[in-house]
C-alpha positions in Angstrom: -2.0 57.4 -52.0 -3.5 57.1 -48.3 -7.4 55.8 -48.7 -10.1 58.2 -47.8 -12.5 57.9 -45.0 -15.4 56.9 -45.6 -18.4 58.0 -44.4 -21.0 55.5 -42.4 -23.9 57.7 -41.8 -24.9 62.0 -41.5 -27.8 62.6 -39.4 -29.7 65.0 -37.0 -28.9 64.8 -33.6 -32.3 64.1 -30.5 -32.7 67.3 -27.9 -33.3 66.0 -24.7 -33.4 67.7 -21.5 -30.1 68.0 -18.9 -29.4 69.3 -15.8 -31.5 71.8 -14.1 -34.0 73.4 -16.8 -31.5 73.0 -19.7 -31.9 71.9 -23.4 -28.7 69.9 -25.6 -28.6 68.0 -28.6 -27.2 65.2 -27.8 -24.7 63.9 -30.4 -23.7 61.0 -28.5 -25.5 59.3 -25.7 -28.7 57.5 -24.5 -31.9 59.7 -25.9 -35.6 59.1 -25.7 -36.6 57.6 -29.0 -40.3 58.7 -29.1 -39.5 62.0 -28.4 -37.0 62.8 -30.8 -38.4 60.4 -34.2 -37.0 60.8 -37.2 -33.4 61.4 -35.6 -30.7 59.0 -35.0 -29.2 57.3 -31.9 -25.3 56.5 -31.2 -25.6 55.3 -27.5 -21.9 55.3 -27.6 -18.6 55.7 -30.0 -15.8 54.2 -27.7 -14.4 55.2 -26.0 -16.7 58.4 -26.6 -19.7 58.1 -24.1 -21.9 61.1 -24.9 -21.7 64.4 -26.4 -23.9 67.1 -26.1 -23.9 71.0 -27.9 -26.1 73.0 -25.9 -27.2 76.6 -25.2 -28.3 78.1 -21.7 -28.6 81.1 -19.5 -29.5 80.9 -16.0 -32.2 80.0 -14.2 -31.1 76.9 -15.8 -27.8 75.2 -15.1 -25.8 72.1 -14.1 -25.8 72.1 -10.1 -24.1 69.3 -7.7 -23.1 66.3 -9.2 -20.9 63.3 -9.0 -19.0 61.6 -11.6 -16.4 58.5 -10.9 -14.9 56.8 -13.6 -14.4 58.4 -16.5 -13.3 62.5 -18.0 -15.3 65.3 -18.7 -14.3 67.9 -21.6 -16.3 71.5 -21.3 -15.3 73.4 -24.2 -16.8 76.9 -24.5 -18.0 78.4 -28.0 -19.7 81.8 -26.6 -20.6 83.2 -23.6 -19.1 82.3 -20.1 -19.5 79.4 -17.6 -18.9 79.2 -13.6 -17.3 75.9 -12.4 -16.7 74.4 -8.8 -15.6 71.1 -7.2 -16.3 69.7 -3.6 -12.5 69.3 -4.1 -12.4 73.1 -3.5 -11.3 73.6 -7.6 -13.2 76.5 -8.9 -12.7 79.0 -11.9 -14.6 80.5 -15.1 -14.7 79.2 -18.6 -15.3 81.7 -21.6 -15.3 81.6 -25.0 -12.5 79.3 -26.7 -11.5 78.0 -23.4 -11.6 74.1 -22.4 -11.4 72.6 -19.2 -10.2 68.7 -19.6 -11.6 67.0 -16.0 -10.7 63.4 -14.7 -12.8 62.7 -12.5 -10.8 59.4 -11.7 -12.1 57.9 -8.2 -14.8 60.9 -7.7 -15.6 64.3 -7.5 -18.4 66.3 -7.5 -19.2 69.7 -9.2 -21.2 72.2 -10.1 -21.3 74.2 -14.3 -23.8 77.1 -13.7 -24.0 79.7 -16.4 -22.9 83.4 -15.9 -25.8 85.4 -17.0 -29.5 85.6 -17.2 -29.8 87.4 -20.4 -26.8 85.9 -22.2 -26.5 82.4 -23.9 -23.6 80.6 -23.0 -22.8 77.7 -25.5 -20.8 74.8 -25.8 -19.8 71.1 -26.6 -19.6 68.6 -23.5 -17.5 65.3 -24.2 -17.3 62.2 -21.6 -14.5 60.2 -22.8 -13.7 56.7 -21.1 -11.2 56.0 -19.1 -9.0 52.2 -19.1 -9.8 49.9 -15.6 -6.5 50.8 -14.6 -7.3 55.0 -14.8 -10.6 54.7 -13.4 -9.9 55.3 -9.6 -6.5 57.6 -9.9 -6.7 61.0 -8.6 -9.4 63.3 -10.1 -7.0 65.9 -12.6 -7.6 69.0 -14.5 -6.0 70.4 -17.7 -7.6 73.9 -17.9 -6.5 76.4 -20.6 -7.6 79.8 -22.0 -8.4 80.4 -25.3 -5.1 82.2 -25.8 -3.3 79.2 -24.4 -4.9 75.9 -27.0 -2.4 75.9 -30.1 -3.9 77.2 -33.5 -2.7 75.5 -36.8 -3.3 78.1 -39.5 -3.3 76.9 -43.3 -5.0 79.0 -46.3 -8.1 78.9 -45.6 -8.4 76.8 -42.3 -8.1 77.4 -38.6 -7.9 74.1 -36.3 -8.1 75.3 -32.8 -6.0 72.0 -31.7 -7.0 70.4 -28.3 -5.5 67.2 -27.9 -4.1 65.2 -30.9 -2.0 66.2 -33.8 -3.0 68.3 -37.2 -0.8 69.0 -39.6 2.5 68.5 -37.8 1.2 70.5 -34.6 0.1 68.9 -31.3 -2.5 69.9 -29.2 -2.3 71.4 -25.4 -3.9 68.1 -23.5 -2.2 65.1 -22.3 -4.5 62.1 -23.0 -5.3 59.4 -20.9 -7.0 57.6 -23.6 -5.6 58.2 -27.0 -7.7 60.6 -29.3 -8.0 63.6 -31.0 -10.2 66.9 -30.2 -10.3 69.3 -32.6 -12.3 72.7 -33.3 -12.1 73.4 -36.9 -12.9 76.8 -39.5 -12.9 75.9 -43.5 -13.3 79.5 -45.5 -15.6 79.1 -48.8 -14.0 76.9 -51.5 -10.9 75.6 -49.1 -10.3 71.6 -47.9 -9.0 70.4 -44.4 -7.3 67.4 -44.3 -6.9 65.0 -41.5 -5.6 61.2 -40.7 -7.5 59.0 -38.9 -5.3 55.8 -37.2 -6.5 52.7 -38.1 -9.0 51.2 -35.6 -10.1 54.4 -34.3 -13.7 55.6 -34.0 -14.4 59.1 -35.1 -16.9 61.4 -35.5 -17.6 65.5 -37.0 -20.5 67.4 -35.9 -20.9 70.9 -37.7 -21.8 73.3 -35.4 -22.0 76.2 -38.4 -22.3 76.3 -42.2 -22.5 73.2 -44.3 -19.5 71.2 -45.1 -19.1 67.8 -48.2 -17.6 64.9 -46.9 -16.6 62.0 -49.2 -19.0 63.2 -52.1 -21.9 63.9 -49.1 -23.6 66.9 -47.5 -24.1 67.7 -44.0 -25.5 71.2 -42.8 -25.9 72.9 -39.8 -26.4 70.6 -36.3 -25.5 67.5 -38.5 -23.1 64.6 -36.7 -21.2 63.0 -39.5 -20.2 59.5 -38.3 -17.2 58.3 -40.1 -16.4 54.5 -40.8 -14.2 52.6 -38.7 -10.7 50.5 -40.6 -8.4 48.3 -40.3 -5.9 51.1 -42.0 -5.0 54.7 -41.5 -7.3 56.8 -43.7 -7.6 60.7 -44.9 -10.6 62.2 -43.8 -11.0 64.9 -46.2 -13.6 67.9 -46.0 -14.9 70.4 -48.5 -16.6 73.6 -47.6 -18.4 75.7 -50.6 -20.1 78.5 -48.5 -17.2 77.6 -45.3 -18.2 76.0 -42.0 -17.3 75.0 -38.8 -17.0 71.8 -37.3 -15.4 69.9 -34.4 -13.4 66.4 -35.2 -13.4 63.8 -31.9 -11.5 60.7 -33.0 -10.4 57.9 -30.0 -8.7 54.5 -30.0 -11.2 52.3 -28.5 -11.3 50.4 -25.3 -11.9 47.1 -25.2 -13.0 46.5 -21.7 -16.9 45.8 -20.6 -18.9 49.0 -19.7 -21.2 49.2 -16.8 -22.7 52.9 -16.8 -25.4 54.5 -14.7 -25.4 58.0 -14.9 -22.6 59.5 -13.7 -20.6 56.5 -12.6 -18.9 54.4 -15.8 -17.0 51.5 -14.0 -16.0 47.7 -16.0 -18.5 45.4 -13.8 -22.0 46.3 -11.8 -19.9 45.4 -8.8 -17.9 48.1 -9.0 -21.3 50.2 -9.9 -22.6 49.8 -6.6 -19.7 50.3 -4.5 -19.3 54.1 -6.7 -23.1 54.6 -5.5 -22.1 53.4 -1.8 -18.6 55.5 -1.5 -21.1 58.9 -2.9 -23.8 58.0 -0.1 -21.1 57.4 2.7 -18.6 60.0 1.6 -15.6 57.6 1.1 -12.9 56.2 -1.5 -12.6 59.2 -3.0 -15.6 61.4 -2.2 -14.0 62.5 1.0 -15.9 65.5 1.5 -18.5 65.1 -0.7 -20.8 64.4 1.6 -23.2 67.4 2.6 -20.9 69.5 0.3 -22.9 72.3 -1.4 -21.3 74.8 -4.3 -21.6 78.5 -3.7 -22.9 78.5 -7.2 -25.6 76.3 -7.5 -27.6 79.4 -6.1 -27.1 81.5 -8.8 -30.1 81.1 -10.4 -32.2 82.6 -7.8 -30.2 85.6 -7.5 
């Protein structure tokens, strides 16, 4: 019989503010102790470097910015999302939908909410990327809803990402190996899923209330699961039903340097991502001056 996963810790996740006017919980990812006390901080899960769930409508927003470095995963729960690049990429998320960006050697872009009566939420992932991804050509796997594969058991529905559930493999072609998983458990049903050995992983219940491994988490809970030496069944429980997303990731074992936007392996290499933004080279051909056409939506 497989072992089952254990779990290491369920807690609430910090708010902090982001972007322009705009409030997340951050799951994953530096936080402001003193502002958010009695919560719990994971400054990282590697190769996971933040995740945020987070609700906004315009004015507020997530104008012009630069990333080099590492991949950005929007996936939309309700409402709708603009999106534009200085690479000229531009397009509309909506409910279900996931856009999978690497940014690679640079980009900049601009997320701005459709409407200013209308919450748009969603999950934000920023995965690492290995030395030898890190300056390649920025990328992006977008699908609709209708497109992302959906595993279907009695009593479950695992909208499939990237990785692999119960014989199925999701739509995204990894850079860094790990799963990504958006999953519904009915009243009195069990999803099952295995977890390769070494792997960090992570479950944060976005509705409902869900037992794992004899413990309870509840709505806006992140249930951090224990890392082993062997493949293990992660096994979850719903009484009432719930919905959750599962990220899982192989780790990389490379030295981080990180300052916002920019994740390279040495502060070398920090500074010369901070010097090719400023002068407009190495990748943000471009950039330079470049402005979105929505970034102004929120003083229409």
């Amino acid at each position: 019989m497989q072992p089952l996963k254990q779990i290491k810790g369920i807690f609430n996740s910090k708010i902090v503010p982001e972007g322009n006017g705009a409030q997340v919980i951050r799951i994953i990812g530096i936080c402001n102790q003193e502002k958010n006390k009695g919560t719990k901080d994971i400054p990282n899960l590697n190769p996971f470097l933040m995740l945020d769930y987070g609700s906004s409508k315009l004015p507020a927003g997530f104008p012009d910015h630069p990333h080099r470095g590492f991949e950005t995963v929007s996936y939309m729960i309700k409402g709708k999302f603009y999106h534009e690049d200085s690479k000229g990429n531009k397009g509309t998320l909506e409910s279900g939908d996931v856009q999978w960006m690497t940014a690679g050697r640079g980009v900049v872009h601009s997320e701005m909410p459709a409407s200013f009566t209308e919450l748009s939420s969603g999950f934000q992932l920023w995965i690492n990327l290995q030395a030898k991804h890190k300056m390649c050509e920025p990328q992006y796997q977008e699908y609709k809803k209708s497109q992302i594969p959906e595993v279907t058991r009695p009593g479950l529905r695992i909208k499939l990402i990237a990785g692999e559930a119960y014989g199925q493999k999701g739509i995204i072609i990894t850079r860094t190996p790990a799963f990504y998983m958006d999953v519904l458990v009915e009243a009195s049903s069990v999803f099952e899923q295995n977890i390769p050995s070494s792997w960090n992983s992570l479950c944060f219940l976005y509705e409902g209330e869900a037992v794992f491994q004899g413990q309870k988490a509840t709505l806006n809970q992140a249930v951090h699961l224990k890392t082993s030496s062997k493949d293990e069944l992660l096994k979850v429980q719903s009484q009432t039903g719930c919905k959750f997303i599962l990220i899982a990731g192989e780790p990389i074992n490379e030295p981080i340097a990180q300052y916002g936007p920019f994740v390279m392996n040495t502060q070398q290499e920090l500074e010369q991502a901070f010097k090719d933004y400023q002068l407009g080279i190495n990748g943000f051909e471009g950039a330079k001056g470049w402005k979105s056409q929505i970034r102004n939506l929120s003083k229409q």
